[in-house]
N, CA, C and O atoms as a GROMACS GRO file, in nm:
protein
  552
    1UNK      N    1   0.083  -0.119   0.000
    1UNK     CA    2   0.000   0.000   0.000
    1UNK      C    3   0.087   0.125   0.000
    1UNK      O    4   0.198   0.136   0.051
    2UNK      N    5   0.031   0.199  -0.052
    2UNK     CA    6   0.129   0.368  -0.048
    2UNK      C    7   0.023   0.464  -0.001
    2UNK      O    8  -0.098   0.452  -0.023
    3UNK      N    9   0.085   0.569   0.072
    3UNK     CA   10   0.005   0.646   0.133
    3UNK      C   11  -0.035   0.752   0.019
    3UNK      O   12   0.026   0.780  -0.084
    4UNK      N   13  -0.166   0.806   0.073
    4UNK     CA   14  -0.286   0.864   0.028
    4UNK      C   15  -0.360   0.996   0.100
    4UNK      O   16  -0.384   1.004   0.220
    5UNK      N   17  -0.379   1.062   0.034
    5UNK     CA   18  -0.451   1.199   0.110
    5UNK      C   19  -0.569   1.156   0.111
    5UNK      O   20  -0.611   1.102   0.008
    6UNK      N   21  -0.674   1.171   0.251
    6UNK     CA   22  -0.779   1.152   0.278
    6UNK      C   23  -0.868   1.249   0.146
    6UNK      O   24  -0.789   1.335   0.104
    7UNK      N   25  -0.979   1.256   0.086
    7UNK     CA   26  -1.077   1.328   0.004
    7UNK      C   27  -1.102   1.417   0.064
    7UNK      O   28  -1.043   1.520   0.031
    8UNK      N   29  -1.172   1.423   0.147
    8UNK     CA   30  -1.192   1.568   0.232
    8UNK      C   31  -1.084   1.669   0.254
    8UNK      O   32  -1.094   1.784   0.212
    9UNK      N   33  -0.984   1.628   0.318
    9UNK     CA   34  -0.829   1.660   0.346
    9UNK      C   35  -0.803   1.757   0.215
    9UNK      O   36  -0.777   1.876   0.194
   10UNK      N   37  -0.831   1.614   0.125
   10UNK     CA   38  -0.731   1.703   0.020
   10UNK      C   39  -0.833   1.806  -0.091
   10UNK      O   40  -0.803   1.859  -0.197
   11UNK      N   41  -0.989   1.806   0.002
   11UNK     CA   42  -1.070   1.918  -0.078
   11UNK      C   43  -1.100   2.073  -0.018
   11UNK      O   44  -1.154   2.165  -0.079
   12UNK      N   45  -1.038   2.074   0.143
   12UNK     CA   46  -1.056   2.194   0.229
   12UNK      C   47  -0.881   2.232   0.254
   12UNK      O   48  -0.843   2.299   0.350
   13UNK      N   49  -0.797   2.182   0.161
   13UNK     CA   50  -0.675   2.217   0.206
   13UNK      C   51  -0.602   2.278   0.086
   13UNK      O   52  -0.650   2.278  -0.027
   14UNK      N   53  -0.466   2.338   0.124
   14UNK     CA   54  -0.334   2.360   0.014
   14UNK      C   55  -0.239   2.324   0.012
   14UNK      O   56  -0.168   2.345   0.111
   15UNK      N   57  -0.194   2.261  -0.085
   15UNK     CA   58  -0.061   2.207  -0.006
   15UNK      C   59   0.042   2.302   0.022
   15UNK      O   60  -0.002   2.414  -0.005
   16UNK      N   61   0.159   2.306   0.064
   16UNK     CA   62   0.248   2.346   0.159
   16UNK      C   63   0.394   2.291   0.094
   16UNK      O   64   0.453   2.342   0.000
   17UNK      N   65   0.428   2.191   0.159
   17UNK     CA   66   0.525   2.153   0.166
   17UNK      C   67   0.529   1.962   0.203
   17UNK      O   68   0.442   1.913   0.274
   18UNK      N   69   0.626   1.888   0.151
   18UNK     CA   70   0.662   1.725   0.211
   18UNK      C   71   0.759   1.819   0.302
   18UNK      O   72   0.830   1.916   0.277
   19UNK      N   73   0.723   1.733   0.441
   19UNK     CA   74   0.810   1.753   0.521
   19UNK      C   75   0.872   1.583   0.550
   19UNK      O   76   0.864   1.488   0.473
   20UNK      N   77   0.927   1.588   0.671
   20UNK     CA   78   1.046   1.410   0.705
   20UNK      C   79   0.895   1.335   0.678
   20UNK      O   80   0.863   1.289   0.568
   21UNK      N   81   0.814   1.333   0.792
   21UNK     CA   82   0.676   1.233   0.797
   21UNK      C   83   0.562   1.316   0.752
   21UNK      O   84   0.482   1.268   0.672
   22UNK      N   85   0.553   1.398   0.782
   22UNK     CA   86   0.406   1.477   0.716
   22UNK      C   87   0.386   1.555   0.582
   22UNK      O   88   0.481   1.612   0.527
   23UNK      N   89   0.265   1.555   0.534
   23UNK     CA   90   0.242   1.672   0.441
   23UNK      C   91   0.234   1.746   0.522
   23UNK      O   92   0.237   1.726   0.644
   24UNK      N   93   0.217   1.886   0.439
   24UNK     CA   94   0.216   1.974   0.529
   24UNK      C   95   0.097   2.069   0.460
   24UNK      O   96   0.115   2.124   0.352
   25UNK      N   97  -0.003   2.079   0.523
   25UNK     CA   98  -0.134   2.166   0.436
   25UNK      C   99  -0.165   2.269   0.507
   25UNK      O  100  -0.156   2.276   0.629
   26UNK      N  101  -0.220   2.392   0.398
   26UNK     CA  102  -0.290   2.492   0.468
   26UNK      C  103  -0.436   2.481   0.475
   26UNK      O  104  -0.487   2.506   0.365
   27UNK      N  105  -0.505   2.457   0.550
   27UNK     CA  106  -0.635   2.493   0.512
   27UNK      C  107  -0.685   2.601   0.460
   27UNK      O  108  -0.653   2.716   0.490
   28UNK      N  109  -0.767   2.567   0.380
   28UNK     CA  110  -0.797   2.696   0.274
   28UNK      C  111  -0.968   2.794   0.379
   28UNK      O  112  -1.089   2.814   0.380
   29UNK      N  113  -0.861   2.815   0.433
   29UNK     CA  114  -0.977   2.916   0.579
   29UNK      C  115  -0.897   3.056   0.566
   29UNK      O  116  -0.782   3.040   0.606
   30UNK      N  117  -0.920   3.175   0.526
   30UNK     CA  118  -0.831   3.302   0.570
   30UNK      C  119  -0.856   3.334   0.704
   30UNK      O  120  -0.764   3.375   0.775
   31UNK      N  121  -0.956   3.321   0.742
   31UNK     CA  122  -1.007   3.360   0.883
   31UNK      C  123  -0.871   3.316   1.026
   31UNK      O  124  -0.830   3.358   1.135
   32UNK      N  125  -0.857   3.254   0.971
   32UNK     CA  126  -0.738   3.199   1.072
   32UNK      C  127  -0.588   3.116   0.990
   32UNK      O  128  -0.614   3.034   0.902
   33UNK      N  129  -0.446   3.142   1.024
   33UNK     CA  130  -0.363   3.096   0.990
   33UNK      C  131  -0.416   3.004   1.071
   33UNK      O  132  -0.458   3.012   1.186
   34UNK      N  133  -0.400   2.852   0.944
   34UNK     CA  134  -0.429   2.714   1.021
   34UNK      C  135  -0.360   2.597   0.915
   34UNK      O  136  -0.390   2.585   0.796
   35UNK      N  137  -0.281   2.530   0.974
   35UNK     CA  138  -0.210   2.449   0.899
   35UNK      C  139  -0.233   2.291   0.951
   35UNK      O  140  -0.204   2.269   1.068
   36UNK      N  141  -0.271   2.210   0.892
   36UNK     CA  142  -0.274   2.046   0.906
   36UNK      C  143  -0.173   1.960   0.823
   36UNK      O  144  -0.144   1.964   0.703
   37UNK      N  145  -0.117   1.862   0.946
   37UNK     CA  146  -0.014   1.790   0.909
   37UNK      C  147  -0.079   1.665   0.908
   37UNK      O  148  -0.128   1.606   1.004
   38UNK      N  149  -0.075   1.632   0.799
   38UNK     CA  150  -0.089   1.449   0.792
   38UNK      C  151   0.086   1.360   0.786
   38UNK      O  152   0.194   1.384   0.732
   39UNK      N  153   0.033   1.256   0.870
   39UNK     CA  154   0.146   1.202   0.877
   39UNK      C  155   0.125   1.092   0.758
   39UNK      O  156   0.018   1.031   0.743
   40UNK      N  157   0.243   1.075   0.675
   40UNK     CA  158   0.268   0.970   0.559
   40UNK      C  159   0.269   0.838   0.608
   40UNK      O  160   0.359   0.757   0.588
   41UNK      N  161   0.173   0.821   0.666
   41UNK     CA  162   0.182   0.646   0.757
   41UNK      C  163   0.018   0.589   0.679
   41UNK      O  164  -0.090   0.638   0.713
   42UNK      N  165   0.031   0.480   0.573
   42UNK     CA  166  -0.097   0.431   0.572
   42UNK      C  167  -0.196   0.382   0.649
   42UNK      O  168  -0.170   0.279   0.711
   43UNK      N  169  -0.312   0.432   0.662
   43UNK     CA  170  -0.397   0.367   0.752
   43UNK      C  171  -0.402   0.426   0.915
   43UNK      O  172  -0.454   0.374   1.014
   44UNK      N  173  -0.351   0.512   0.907
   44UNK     CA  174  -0.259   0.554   1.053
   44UNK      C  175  -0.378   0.632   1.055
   44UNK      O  176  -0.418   0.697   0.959
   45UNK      N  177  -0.463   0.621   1.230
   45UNK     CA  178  -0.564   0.667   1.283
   45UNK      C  179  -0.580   0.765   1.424
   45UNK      O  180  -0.657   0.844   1.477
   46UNK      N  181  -0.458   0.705   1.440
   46UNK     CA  182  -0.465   0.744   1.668
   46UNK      C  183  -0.327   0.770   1.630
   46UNK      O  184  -0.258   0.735   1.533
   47UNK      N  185  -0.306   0.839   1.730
   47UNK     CA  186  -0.182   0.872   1.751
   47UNK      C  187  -0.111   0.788   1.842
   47UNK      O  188   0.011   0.771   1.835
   48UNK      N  189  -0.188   0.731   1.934
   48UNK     CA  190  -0.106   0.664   2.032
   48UNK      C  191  -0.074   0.495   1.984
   48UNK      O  192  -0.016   0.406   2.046
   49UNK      N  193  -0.129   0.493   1.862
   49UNK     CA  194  -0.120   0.347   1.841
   49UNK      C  195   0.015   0.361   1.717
   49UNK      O  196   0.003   0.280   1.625
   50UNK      N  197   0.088   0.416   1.712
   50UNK     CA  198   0.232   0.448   1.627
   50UNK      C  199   0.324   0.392   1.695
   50UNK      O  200   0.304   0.369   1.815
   51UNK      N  201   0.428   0.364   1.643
   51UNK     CA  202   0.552   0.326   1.680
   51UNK      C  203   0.620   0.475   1.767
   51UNK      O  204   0.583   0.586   1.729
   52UNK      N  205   0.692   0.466   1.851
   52UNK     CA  206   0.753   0.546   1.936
   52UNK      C  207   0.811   0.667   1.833
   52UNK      O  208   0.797   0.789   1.837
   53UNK      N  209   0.889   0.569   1.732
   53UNK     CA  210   0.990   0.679   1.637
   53UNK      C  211   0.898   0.734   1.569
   53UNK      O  212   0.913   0.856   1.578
   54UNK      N  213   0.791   0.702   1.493
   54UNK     CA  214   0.680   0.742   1.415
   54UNK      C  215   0.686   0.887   1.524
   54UNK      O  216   0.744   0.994   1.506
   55UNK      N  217   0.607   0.843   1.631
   55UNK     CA  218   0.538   0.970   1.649
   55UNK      C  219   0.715   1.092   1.738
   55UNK      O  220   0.723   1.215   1.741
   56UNK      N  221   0.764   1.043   1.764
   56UNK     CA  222   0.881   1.183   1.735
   56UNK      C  223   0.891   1.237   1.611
   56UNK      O  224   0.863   1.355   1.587
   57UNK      N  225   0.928   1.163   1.534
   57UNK     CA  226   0.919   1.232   1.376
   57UNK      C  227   0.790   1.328   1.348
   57UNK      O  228   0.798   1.436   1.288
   58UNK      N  229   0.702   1.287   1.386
   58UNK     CA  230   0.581   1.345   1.375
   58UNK      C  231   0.588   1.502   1.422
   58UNK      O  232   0.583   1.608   1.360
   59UNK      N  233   0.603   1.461   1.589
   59UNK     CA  234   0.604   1.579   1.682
   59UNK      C  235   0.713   1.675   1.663
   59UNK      O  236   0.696   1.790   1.703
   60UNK      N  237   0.836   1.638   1.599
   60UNK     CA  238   0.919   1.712   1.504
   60UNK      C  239   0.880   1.834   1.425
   60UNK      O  240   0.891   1.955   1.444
   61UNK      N  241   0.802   1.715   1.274
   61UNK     CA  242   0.756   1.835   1.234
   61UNK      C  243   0.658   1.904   1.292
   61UNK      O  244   0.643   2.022   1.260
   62UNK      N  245   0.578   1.848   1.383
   62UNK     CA  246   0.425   1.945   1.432
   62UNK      C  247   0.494   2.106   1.487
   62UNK      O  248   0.476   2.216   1.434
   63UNK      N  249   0.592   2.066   1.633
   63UNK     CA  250   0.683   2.177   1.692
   63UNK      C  251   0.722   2.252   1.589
   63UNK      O  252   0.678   2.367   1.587
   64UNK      N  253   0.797   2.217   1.498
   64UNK     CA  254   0.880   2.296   1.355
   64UNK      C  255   0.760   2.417   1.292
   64UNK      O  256   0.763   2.538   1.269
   65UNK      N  257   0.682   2.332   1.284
   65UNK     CA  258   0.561   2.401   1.139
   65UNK      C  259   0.478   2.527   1.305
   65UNK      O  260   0.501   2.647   1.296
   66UNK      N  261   0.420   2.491   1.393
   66UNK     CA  262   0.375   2.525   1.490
   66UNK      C  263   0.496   2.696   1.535
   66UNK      O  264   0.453   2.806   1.569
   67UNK      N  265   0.641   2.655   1.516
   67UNK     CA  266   0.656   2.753   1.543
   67UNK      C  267   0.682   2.863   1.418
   67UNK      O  268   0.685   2.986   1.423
   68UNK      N  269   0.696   2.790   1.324
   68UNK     CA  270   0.688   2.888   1.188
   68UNK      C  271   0.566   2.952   1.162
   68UNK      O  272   0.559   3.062   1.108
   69UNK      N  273   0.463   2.882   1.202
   69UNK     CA  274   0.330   2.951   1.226
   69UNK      C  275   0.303   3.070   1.258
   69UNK      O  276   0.243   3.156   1.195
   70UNK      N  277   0.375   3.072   1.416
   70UNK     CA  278   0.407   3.165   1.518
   70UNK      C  279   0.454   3.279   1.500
   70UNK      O  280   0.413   3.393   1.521
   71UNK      N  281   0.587   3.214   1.441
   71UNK     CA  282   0.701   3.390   1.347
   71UNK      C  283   0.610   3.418   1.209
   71UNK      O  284   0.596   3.536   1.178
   72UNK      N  285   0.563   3.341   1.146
   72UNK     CA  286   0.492   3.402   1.009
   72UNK      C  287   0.342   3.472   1.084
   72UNK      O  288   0.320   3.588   1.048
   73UNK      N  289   0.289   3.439   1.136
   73UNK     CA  290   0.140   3.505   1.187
   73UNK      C  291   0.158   3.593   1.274
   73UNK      O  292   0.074   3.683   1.271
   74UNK      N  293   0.258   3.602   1.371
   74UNK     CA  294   0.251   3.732   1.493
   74UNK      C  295   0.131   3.649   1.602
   74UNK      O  296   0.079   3.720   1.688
   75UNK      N  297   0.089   3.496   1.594
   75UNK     CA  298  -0.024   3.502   1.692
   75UNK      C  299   0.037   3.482   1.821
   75UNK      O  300   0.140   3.425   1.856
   76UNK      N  301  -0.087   3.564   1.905
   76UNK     CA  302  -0.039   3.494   2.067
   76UNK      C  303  -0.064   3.350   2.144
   76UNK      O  304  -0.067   3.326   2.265
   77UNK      N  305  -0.082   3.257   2.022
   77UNK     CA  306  -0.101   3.117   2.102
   77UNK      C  307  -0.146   3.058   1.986
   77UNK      O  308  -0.230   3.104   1.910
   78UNK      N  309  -0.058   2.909   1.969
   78UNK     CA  310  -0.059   2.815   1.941
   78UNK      C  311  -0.159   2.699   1.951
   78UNK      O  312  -0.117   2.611   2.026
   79UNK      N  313  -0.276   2.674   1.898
   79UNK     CA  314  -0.320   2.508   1.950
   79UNK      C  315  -0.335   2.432   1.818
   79UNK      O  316  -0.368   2.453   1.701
   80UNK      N  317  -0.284   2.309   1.917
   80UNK     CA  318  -0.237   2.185   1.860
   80UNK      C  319  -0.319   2.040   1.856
   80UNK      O  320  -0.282   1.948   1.928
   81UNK      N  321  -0.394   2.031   1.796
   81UNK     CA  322  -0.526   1.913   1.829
   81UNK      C  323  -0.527   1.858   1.701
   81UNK      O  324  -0.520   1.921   1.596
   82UNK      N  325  -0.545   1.657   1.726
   82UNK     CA  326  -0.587   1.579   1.648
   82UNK      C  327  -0.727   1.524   1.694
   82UNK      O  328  -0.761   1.428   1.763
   83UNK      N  329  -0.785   1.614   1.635
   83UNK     CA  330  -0.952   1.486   1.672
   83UNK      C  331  -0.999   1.382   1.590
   83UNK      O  332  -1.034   1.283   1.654
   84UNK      N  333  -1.012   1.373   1.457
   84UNK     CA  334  -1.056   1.288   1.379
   84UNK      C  335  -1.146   1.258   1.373
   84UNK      O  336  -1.157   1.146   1.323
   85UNK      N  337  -1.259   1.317   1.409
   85UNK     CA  338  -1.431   1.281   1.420
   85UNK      C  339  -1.472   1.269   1.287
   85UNK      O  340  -1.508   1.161   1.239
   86UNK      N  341  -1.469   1.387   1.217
   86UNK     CA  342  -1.514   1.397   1.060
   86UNK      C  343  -1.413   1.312   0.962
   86UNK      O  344  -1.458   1.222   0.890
   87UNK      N  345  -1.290   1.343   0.964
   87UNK     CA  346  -1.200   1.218   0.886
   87UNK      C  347  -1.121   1.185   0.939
   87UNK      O  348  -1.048   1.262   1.001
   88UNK      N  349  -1.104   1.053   0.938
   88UNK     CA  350  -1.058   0.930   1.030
   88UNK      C  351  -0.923   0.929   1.001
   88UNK      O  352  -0.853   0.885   1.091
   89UNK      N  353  -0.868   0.964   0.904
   89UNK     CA  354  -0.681   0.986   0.821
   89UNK      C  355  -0.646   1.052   0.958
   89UNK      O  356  -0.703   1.156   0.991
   90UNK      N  357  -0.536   0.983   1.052
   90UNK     CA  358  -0.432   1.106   1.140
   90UNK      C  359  -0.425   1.212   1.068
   90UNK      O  360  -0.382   1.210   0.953
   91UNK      N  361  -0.469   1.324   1.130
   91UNK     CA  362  -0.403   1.456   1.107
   91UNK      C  363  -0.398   1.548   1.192
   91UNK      O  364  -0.504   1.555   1.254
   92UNK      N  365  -0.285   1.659   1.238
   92UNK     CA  366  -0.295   1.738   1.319
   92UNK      C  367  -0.319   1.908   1.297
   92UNK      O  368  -0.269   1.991   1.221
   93UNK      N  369  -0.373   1.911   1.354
   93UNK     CA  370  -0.413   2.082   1.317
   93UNK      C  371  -0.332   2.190   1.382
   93UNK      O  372  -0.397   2.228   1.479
   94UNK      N  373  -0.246   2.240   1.375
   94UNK     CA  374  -0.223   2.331   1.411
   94UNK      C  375  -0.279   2.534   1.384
   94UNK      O  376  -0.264   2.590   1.275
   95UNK      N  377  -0.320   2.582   1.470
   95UNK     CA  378  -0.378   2.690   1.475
   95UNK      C  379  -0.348   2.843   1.504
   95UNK      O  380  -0.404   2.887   1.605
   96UNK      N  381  -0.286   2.913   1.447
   96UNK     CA  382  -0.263   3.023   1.521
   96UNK      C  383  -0.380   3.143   1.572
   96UNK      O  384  -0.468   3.180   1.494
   97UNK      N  385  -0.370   3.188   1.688
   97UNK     CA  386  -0.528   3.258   1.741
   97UNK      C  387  -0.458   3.354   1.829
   97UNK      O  388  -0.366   3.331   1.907
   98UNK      N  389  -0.505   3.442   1.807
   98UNK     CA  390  -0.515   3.604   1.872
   98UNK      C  391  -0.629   3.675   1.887
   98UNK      O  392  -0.733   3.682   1.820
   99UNK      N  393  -0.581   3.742   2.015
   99UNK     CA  394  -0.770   3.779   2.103
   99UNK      C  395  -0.817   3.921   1.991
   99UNK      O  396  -0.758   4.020   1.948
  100UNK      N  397  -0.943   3.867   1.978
  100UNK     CA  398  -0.943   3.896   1.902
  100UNK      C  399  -1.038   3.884   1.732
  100UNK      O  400  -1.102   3.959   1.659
  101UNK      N  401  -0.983   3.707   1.736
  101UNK     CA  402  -0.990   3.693   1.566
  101UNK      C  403  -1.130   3.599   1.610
  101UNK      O  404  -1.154   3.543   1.716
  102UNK      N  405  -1.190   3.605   1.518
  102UNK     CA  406  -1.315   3.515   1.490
  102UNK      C  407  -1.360   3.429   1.604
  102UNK      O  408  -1.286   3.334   1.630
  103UNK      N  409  -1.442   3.441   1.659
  103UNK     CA  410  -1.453   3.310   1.751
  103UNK      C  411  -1.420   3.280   1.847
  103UNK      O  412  -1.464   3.186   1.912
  104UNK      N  413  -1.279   3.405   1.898
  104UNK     CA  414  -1.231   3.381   2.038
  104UNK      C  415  -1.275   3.414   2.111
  104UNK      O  416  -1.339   3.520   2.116
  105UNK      N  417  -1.260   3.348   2.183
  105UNK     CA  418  -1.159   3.264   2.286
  105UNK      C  419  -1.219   3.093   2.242
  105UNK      O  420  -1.180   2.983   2.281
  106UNK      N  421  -1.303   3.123   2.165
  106UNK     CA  422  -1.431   2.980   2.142
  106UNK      C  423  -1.304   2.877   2.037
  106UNK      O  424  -1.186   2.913   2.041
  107UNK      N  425  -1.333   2.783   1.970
  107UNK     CA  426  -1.301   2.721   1.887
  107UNK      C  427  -1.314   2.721   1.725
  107UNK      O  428  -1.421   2.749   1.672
  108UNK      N  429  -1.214   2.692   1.660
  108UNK     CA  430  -1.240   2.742   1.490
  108UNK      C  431  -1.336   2.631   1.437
  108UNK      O  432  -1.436   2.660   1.372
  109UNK      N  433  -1.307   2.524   1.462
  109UNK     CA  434  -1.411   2.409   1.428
  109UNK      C  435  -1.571   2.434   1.412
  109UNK      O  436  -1.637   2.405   1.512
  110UNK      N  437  -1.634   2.476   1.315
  110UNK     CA  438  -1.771   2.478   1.247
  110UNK      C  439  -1.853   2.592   1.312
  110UNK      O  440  -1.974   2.592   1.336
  111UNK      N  441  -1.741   2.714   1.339
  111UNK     CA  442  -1.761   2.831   1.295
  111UNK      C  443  -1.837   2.914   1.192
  111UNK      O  444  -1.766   2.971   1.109
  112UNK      N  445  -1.945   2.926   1.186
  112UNK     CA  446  -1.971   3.028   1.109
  112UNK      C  447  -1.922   2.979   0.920
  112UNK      O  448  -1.860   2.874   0.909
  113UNK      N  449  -1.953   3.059   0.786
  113UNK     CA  450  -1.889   2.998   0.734
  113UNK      C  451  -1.730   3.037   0.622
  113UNK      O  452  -1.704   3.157   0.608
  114UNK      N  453  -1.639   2.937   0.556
  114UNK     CA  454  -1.534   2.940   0.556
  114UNK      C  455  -1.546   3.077   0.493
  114UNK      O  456  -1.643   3.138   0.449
  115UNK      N  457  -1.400   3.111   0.502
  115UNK     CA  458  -1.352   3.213   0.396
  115UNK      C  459  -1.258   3.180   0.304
  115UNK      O  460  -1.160   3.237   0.352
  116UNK      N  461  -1.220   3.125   0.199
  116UNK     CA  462  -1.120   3.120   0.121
  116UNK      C  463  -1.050   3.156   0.090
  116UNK      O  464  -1.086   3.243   0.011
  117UNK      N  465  -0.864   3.149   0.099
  117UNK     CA  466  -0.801   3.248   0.040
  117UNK      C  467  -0.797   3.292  -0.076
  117UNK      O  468  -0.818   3.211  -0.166
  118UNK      N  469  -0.762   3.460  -0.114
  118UNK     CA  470  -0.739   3.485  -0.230
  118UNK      C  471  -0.638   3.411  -0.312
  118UNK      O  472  -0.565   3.336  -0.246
  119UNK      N  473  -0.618   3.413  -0.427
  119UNK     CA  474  -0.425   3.401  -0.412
  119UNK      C  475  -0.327   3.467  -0.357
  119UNK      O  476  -0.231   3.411  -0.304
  120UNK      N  477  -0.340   3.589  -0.364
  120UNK     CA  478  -0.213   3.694  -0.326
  120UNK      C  479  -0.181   3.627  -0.165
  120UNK      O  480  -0.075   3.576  -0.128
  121UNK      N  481  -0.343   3.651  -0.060
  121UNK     CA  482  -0.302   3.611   0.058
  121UNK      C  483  -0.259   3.445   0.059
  121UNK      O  484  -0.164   3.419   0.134
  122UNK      N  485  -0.316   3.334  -0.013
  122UNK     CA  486  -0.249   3.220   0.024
  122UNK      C  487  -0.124   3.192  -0.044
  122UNK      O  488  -0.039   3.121   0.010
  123UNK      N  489  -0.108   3.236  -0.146
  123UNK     CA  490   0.060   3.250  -0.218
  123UNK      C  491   0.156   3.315  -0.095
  123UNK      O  492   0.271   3.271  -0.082
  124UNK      N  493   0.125   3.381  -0.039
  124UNK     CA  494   0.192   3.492   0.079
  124UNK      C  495   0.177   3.322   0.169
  124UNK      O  496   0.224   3.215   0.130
  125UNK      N  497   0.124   3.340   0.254
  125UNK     CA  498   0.149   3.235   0.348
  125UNK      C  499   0.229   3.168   0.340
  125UNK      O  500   0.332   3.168   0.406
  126UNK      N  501   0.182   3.056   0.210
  126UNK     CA  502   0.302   2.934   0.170
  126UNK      C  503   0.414   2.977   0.140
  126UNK      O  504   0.512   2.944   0.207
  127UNK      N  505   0.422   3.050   0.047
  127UNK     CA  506   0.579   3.064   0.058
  127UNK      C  507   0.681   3.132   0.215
  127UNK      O  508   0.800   3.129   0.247
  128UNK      N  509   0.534   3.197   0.286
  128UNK     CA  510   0.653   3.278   0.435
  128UNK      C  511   0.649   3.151   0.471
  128UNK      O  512   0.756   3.117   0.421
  129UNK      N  513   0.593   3.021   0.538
  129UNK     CA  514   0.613   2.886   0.607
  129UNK      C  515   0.683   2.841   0.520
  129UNK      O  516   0.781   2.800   0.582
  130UNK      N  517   0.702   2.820   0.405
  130UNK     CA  518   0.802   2.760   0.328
  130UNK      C  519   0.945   2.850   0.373
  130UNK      O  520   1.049   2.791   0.402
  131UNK      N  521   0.936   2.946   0.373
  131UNK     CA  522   1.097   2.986   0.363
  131UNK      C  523   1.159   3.010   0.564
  131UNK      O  524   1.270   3.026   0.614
  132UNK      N  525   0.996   2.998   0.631
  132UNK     CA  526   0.995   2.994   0.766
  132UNK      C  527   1.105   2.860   0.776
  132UNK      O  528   1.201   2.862   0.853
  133UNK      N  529   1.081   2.772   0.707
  133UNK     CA  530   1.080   2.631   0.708
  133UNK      C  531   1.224   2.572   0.614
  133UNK      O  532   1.285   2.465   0.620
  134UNK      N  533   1.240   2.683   0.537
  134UNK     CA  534   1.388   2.685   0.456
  134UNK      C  535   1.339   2.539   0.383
  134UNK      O  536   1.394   2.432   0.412
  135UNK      N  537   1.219   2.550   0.277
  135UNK     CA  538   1.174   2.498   0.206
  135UNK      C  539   1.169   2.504   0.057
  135UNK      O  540   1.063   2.558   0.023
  136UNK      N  541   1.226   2.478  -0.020
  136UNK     CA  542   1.202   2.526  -0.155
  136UNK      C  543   1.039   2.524  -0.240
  136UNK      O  544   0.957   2.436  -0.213
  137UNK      N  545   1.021   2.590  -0.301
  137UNK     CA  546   0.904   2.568  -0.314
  137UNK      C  547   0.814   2.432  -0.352
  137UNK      O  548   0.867   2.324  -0.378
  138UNK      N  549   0.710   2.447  -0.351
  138UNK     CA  550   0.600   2.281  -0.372
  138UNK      C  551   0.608   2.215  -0.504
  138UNK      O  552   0.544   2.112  -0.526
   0.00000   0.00000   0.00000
């Protein structure tokens, strides 16, 4: 088997960047810098059911992309959540949120509805996390 982007995943997202274990996606939300990492593991559901090294590699890139987030957005806080209710593919969300933006202090999850980036603003993003990330381009 070879790994696969979930359908959903790969219909609310942008790609980014291959990182060591994860893609690396933007969700296509302007409302909030929000980036989801799928890890390149087939079939891979829970996090806790991975091999030890799996999930360092993982938490690698999550920390990495999480703090490029951070220096590219200016936000004051980070969250970091895998739920998987709606699609079952591991993936982690990372979020940047400042008091402030849409929804806070509440949660971005089925908020109100999306906003899409333009190009100018999602071309801007990917490439600042890409070069956050000393990435060549996608």
């Amino acid at each position: 088997m070879t790994f696969s982007l979930d359908r959903q995943l790969k219909a609310d997202t942008l790609p980014i960047a291959e990182l060591a274990s994860c893609e690396l996606l933007l969700m296509n939300d302007s409302r909030w810098p929000w980036l989801i990492l799928v890890p390149r593991i087939e079939n891979a559901v829970e996090l806790h059911e991975l091999f030890t090294d799996q999930r360092q590699d993982i938490d690698f890139d999550v920390a990495n992309s999480a703090a490029a987030l951070k220096a590219v957005s200016g936000c004051e806080k980070i969250n970091i959540a895998s739920l998987g209710n709606a699609v079952r593919q591991l993936h982690i969300h990372v979020v940047a949120r400042s008091d402030g933006d849409p929804n806070w202090p509440g949660p971005v999850w089925g908020f109100e509805e999306r906003l899409p980036y333009t190009n100018d603003l999602e071309t801007g993003i990917i490439q600042n996390m890409q070069n956050m990330l000393e990435l060549g381009t996608s």
